[in-house]
N, C-alpha and C positions, 0 to 999 in steps of 0.2 A: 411534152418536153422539147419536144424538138423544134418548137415555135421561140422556145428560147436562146434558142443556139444558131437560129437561121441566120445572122448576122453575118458567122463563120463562111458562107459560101451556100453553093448546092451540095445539101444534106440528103443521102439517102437510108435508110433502116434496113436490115434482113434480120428476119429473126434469127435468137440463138439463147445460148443456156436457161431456155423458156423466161425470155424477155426481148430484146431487140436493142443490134448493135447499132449505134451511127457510124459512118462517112461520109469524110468532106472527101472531093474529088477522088474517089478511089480508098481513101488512106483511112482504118480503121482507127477512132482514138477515144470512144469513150460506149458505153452501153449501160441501158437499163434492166434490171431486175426488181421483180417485185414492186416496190413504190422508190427505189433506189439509184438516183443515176453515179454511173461509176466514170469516172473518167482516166486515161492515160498520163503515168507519171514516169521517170526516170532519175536519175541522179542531179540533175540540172534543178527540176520543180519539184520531186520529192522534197525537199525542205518546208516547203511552203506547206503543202500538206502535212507533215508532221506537226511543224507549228502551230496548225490550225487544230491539232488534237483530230484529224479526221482519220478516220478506223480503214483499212486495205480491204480491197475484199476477199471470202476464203472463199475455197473450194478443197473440197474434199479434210475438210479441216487446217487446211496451208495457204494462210497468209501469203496474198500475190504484194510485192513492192514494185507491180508494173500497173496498177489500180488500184486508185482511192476512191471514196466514196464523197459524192459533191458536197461541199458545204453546204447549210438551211439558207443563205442568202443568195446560192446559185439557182437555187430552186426558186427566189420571188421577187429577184432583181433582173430582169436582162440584163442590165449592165456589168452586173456582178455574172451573169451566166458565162454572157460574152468575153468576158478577160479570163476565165477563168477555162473556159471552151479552147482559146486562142493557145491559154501554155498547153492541155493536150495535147491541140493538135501539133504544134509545136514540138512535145514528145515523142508522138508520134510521127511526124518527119524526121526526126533525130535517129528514131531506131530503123526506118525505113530505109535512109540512107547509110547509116552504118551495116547494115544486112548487104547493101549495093557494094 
């Protein structure tokens, strides 16, 4: 999955919740589980996910609204990977600098 997103920049993986997160330059904004890639949402692109009907992901039975789960055409489009890679990380900057 990660050959789809390489567009984004230099991509690195660390494993985590027994699957493996990505980062672009340092900046944590999406991760796979299972056969699932999850990506980083906020108030800004959460919309866009809701509208697309795509499911959060849980843990521990609780609904995270900081992680959606990628669309089927992020998975077989680069193109669609890449735009949709781009508003994570996007997110992901957002919360990075608001923490700053």
């Amino acid at each position: 999955m990660s050959g789809l997103l390489a567009g984004l920049g230099r991509l690195h993986t660390r494993p985590m919740f027994g699957g493996h997160g990505f980062y672009c330059g340092g900046v944590f904004f999406a991760f796979v589980l299972g056969d699932a890639l999850y990506l980083k949402a906020d108030a800004q692109n959460r919309p866009r996910y809701l509208e697309a009907g795509l499911e959060p992901f849980v843990w521990n039975k609780r609904p995270s609204l900081n992680y959606y789960r990628a669309p089927a055409d992020a998975l077989e489009s680069p193109d669609a990977a890449l735009q949709w890679g781009r508003e994570a990380l996007g997110a992901a900057l957002r919360a990075r600098k608001k923490k700053s």
